[in-house]
C-alpha positions as CSV (number, residue, x, y, z in Angstrom):
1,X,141.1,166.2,12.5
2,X,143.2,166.8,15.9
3,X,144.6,162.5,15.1
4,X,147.1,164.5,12.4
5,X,148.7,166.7,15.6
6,X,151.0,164.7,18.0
7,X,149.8,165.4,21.8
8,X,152.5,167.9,22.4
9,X,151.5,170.3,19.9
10,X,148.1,169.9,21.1
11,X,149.0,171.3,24.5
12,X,151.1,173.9,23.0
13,X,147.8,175.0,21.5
14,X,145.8,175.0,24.3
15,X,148.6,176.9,26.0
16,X,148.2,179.9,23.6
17,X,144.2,179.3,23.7
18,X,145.0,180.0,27.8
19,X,146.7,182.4,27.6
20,X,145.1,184.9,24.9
21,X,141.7,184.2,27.2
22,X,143.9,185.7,30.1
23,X,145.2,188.8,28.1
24,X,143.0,189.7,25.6
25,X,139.9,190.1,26.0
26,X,136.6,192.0,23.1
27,X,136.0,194.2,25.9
28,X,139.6,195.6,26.1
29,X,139.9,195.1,21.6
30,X,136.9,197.7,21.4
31,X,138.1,200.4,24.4
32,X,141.6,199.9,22.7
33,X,141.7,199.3,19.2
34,X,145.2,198.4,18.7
35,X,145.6,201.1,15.3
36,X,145.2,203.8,17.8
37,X,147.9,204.4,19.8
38,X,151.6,202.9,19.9
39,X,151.8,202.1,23.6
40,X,148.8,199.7,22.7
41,X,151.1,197.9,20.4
42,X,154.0,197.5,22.4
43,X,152.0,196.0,25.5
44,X,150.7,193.5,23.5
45,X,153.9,192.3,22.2
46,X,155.3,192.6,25.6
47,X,152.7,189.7,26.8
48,X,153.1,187.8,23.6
49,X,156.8,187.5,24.4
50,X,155.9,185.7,27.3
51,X,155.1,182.7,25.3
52,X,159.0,182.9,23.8
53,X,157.7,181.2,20.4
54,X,159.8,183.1,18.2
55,X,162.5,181.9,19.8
56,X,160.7,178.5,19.0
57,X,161.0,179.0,15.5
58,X,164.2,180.3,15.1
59,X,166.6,178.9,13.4
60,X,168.1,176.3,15.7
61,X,164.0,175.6,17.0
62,X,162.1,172.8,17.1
63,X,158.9,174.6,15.7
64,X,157.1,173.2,12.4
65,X,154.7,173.9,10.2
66,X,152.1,172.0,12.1
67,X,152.5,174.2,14.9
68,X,152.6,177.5,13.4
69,X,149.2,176.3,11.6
70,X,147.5,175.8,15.1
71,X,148.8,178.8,16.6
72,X,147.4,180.6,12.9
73,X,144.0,178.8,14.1
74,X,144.4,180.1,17.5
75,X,145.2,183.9,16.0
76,X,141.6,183.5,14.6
77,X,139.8,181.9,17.5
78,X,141.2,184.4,19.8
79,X,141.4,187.7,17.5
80,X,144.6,188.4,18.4
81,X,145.4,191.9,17.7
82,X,148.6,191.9,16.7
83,X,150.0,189.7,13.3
84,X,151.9,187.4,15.6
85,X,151.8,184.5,13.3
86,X,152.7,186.3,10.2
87,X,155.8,187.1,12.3
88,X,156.3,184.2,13.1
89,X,156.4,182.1,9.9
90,X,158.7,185.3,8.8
91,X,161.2,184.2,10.6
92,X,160.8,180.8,10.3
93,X,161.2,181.9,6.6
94,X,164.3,183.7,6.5
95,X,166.4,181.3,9.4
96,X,165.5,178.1,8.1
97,X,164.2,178.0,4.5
98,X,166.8,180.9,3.1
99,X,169.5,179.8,5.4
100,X,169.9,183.3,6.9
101,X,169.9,182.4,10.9
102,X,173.2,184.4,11.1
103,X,173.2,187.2,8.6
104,X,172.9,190.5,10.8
105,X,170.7,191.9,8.5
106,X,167.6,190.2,9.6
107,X,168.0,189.6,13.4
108,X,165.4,192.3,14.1
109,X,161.4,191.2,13.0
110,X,159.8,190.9,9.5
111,X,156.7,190.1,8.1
112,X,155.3,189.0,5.1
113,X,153.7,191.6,2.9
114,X,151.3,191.4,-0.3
115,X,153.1,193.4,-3.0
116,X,149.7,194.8,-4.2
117,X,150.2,197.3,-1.4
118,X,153.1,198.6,-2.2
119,X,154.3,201.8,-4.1
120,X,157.7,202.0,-5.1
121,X,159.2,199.5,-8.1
122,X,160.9,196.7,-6.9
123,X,164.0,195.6,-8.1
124,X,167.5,195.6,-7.0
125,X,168.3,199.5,-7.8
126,X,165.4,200.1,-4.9
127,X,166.5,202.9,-2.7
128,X,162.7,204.1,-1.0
129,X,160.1,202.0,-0.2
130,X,156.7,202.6,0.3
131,X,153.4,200.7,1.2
132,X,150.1,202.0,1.9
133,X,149.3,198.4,4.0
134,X,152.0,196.6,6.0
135,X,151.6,194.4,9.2
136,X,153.8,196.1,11.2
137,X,155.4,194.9,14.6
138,X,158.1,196.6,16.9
139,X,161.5,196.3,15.3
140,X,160.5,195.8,12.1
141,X,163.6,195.4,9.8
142,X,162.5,193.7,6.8
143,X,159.7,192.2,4.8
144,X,158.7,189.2,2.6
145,X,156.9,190.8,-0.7
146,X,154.8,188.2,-2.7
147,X,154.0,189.2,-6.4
148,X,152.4,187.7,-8.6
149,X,155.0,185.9,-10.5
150,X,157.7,186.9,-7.9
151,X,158.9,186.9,-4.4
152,X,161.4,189.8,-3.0
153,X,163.5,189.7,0.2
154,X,163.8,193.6,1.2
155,X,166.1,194.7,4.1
156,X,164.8,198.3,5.9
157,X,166.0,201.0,7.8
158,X,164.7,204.7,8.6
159,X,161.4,203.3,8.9
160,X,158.4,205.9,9.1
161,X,154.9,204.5,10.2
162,X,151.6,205.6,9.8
163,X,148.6,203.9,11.8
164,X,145.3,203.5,9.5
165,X,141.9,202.5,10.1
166,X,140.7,199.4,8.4
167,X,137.6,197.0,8.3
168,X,139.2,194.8,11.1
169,X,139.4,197.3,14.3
170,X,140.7,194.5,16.0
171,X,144.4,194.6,13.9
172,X,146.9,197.1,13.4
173,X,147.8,198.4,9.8
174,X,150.3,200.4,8.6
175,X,151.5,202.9,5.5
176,X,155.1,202.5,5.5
177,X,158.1,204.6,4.2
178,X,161.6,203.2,4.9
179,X,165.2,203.6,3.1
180,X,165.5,200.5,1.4
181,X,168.7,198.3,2.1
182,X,168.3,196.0,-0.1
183,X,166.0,193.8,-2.5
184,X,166.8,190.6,-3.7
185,X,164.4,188.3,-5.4
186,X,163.9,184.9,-4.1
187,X,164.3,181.5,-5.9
188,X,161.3,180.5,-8.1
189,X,161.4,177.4,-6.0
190,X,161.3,178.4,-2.7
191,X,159.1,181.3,-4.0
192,X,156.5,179.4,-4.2
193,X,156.9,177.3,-1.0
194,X,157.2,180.8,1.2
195,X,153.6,181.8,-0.5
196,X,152.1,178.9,-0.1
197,X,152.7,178.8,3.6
198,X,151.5,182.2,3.6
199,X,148.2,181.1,2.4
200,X,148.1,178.6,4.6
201,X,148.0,180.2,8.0
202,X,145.6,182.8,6.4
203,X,143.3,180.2,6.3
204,X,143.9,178.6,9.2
205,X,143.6,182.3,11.1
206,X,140.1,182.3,8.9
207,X,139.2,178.8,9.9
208,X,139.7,180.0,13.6
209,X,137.2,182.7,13.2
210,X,134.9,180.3,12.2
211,X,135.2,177.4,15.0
212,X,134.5,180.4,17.5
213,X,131.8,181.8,15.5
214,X,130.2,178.3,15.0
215,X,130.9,178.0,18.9
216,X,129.0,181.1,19.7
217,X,125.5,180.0,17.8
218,X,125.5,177.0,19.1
219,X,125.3,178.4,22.6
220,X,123.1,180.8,21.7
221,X,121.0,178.3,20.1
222,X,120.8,176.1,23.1
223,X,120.5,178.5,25.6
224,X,117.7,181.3,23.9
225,X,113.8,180.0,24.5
226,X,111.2,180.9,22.5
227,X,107.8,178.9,22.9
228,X,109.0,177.2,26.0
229,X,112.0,175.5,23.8
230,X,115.5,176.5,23.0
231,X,115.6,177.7,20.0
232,X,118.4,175.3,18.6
233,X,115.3,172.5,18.5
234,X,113.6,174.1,15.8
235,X,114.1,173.0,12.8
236,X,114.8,175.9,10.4
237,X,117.5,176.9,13.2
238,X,119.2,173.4,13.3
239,X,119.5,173.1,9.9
240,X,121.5,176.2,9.7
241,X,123.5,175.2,12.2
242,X,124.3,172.2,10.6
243,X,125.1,174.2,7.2
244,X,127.6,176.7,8.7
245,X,129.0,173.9,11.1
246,X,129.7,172.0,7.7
247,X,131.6,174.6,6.4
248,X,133.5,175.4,9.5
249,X,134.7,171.9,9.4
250,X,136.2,171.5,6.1
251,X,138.0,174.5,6.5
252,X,139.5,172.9,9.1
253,X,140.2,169.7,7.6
254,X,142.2,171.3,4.5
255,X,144.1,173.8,6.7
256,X,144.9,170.4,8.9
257,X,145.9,168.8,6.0
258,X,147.9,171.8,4.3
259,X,150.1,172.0,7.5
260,X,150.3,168.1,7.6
261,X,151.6,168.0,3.7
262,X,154.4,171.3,4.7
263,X,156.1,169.0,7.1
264,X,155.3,165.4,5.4
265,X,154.4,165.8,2.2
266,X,156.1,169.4,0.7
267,X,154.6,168.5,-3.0
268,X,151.1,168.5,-1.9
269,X,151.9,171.4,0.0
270,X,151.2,174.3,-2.7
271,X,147.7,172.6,-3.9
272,X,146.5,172.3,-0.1
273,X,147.5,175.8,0.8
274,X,145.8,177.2,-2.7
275,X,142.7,175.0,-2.0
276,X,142.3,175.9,1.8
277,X,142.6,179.6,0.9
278,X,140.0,179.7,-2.1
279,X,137.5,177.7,0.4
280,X,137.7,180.1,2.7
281,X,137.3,183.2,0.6
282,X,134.1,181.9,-1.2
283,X,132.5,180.7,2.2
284,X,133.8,182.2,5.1
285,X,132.0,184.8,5.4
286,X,128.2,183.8,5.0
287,X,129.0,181.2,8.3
288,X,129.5,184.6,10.6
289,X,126.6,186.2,8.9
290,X,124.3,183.1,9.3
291,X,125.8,183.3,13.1
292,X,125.0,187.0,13.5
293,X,121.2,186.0,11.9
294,X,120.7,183.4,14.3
295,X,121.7,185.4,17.3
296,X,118.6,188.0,16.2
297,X,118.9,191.6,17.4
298,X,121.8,190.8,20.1
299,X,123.9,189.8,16.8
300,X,123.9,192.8,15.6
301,X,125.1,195.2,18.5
302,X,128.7,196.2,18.4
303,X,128.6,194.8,22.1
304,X,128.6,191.4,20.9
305,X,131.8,189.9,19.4
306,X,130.1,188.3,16.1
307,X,130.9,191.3,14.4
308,X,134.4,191.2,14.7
309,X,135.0,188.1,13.5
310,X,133.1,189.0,10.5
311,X,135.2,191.9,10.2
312,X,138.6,190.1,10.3
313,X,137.1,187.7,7.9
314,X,136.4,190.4,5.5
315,X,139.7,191.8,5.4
316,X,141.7,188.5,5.5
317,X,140.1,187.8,2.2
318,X,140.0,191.0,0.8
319,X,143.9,191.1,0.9
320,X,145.1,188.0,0.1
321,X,142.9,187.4,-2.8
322,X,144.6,184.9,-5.6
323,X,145.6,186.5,-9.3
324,X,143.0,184.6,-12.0
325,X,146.6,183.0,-13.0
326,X,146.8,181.6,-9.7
327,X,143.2,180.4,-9.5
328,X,143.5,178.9,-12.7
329,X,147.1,177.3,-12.0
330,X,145.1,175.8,-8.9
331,X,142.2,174.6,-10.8
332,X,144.3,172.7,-13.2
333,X,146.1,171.0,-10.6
334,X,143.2,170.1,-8.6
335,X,142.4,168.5,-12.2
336,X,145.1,166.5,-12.6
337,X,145.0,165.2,-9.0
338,X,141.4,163.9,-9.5
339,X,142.5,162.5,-13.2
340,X,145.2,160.9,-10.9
341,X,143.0,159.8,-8.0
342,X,140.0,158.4,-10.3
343,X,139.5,154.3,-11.0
């Protein structure tokens, strides 16, 4: 669906593509797994910088939606070990949508954090805060916590972090503990435009998994004989193919559209980001473990990178996972849309 992207922000992508295949490679993500150690953490930033797209979406940039949504899929495609996008749309958040480019309070990073995580009560009397699951990044100042019915801005200082282990070795995760500046709750309106964006380049970081897992069968498939044949000219095998290629692709397609609708269309925005989510959390994960099935024995060796896609799969839908109010606020909208749509 690349006809929805202009041609520049199709080379921007391929220029993050480039360089994440220069700097990060599975070999150096399973020596280094980036929860370990904080020097790991701070060298990958340092070569992130390189690509100076925060500055990009800063207040006075000319990032969009569309943009951060392809760099999302790239985050995917590549594993990047570090939560660069969530960064990222943080900013974009704060500078742009809650006209805050100048306040001094949030110059330094944030990231946007699920409030199921954390601790401590929020409300404006909030003095500690804790959370046993934060996406950390060097100079963390403050964080974007989505409730359930509710959306809080909270300001940070004194921050204490812990590294822990998760499903995804591939990237780091935090318990945080932090003197708590301040906690204001966000506009109901914009509430739900920051969250929907959030699920948005979730799925588009899942969607990315999936092109390169789908990528990786299908040379595997075309390269391994059996019988004298490749094995992606039996039928039983094609027709898997075919089934997780499917599923790869309209992932894509409502992530593409999503991203579209945030800088075009901002009504549609809220049921393409809810729709693009659920899709990936009910069929994500059988396309890598189709992929790791096809692959035979090599699939399952840590060696080969199949694994880690499935593991960054896993947790990207284990955390974000929508309230049965959300589903069923979705479900009623997708509803009316096709009451809307039918003759």
């Amino acid at each position: 669906m690349n006809r929805i992207f202009r041609e520049d922000q199709l080379i921007m992508r391929d220029t993050v593509r480039d360089f994440c295949q220069s700097n990060f490679s599975y070999g150096d993500l399973l020596k280094n797994p980036p929860h370990k150690p904080k020097e790991t953490q701070e060298s990958h930033w340092s070569k992130i910088q390189e690509l100076e797209l925060e500055r990009f979406f800063a207040g006075d940039g000319e990032g969009q939606i569309c943009e951060l949504a392809l760099i999302s899929f790239e985050h995917g495609y590549q594993l990047l070990p570090e939560h660069f996008s969530n960064v990222l749309l943080a900013k974009l958040s704060v500078e742009r949508l809650l006209n805050l480019a100048g306040d001094s309070d949030y110059q330094g990073r944030g990231v946007f954090i699920e409030a199921d995580f954390i601790k401590t009560a929020l409300d404006q009397t909030t003095t500690v805060f804790e959370s046993d699951l934060v996406a950390a990044a060097p100079n963390l100042k403050w964080l974007i916590a989505l409730a359930a019915k509710e959306v809080f801005l909270i300001t940070l200082d004194n921050i204490e972090t812990k590294p822990i282990e998760t499903v995804d070795i591939t990237l780091p995760f935090y318990k945080l503990k932090a003197a708590c500046w301040g906690c204001r709750v966000i506009d109901q309106k914009t509430a739900s435009q920051l969250r929907a964006l959030f699920y948005l380049i979730k799925a588009a970081e899942i969607a990315g998994c999936l092109a390169k897992g789908v990528e990786l069968s299908v040379e595997y498939a075309k390269t391994r004989e059996q019988f004298g044949s490749a094995i992606g000219s039996f039928q039983a095998v094609s027709q898997k193919l075919a089934d997780i290629y499917l599923i790869s692709e309209s992932l894509r397609a409502l992530v593409d559209f999503a991203a579209w609708s945030a800088d075009n269309d901002p009504p549609q925005l809220e049921l393409a980001a809810y729709s693009a989510l659920i899709y990936a959390q009910e069929n994500a994960r059988s396309v890598i473990e189709k992929g790791i099935q096809l692959h035979g024995g090599i699939g399952f060796t840590w060696e080969h990178p199949l694994h880690l896609y499935l593991r960054r799969i896993i947790s990207l839908s284990a955390q974000h996972r929508l309230t049965e109010e959300q589903r069923a606020a979705w479900s009623s909208s997708v509803g009316s849309f096709i009451s809307l749509k039918s003759p």
